[in-house]
Phi, psi and omega in degrees: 000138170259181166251052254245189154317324193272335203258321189282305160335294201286329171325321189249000146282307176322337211258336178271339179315316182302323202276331160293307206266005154117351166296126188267321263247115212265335176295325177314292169326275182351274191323316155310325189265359174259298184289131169277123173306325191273345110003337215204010173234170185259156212287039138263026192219018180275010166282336164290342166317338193226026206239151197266068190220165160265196178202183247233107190235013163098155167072016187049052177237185201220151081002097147323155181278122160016278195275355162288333171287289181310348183258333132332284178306318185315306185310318182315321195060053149337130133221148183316138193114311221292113164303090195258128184247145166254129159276123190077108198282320188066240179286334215067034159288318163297355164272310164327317168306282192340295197278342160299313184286325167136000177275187171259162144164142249226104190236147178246164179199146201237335163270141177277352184251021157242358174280303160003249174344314176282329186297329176305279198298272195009298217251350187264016150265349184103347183290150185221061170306185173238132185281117196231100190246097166191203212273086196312311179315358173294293183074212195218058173297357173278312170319318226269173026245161162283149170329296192218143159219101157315107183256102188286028211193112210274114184287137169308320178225200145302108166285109163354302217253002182271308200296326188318336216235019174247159202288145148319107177123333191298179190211116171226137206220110202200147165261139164238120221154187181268175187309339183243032163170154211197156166223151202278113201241139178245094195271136190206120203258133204261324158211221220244322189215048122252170187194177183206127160264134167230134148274138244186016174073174213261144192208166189234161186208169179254149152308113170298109161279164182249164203085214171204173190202000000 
């Protein structure tokens, strides 16, 4: 697969459509307009690539919608260095965002034929994360603790045992809710057992399962 002229062309209306719904955050934009997205659909669905919706990636997961990745990240405040864990590797286009921007960043995925799939496509983009295949409610207590932790999946609640594993000072960014809406929640941990939640509107996410599959 290339990268043509047509596909770097769609990049950059996707990149003012996101840039329309209101994302400020201009490393973000950067970062939408560097990854190619159709690198991460299977080539009879890359016409679909750059159109701001999500879409279908096989195991009854989804390619996040553009501007849910930008909106997400945004929340984070990304900077370069920050040890970032993503819960849910998926296609791995959002760690490919993460890592464009300048993190580390340290991803689980519970299906094993989409951790597969990434470990392959990643790195033969130059994205290199460290790769994890388990139980995201788990996390990495051997890594941590972390900057940011992204949650890629929609949680019933904050998990405890995540926050625990992010840094003072740290940012963790999860929709929470039930299976057909959710709300896109910014947990910012204040000490060693506080935090300050903000809501942040409404989004659908596939559910954070517990286990490996």
């Amino acid at each position: 697969m290339e990268d043509t002229y047509l596909h770097k062309g769609l990049r950059k209306k996707l990149v003012e459509e996101i840039k329309s719904k209101g994302i400020r955050d201009q490393a973000v934009l950067d970062a939408v307009g560097n990854v190619p997205r159709h690198f991460f659909m299977d080539s009879s669905f890359t016409k679909f690539a750059y159109k701001d919706q999500a879409f279908p990636i096989g195991s009854g997961q989804t390619i996040s919608q553009p501007y849910t990745v930008a909106f997400q990240t945004e929340l984070l405040r990304v900077k370069p260095g920050d040890r970032i864990m993503e819960i849910g590797t998926g296609s791995g286009y959002q760690a490919a965002i993460l890592i464009e921007m300048g993190a580390r960043v340290y991803t689980i995925e519970r299906i094993k034929k989409l951790m597969t799939k990434a470990k392959t496509l990643l790195p033969s983009l130059g994205y290199n994360p460290h790769f994890f295949y388990g139980d995201g409610y788990s996390g990495l207590p051997t890594y941590a603790k972390f900057d940011k932790i992204l949650i890629t999946a929609a949680a019933p609640q904050i998990p405890e045992n995540l926050l625990d594993q992010l840094k003072t000072g740290g940012r963790m960014v999860l929709p929470i809710g039930n299976s057909y809406s959710q709300v896109m929640t910014l947990v910012v941990k204040t000490g060693e057992n506080d935090y300050k939640k903000t809501e942040h509107g409404y989004f659908v996410f596939v559910p954070m399962l517990k286990g490996k599959n």
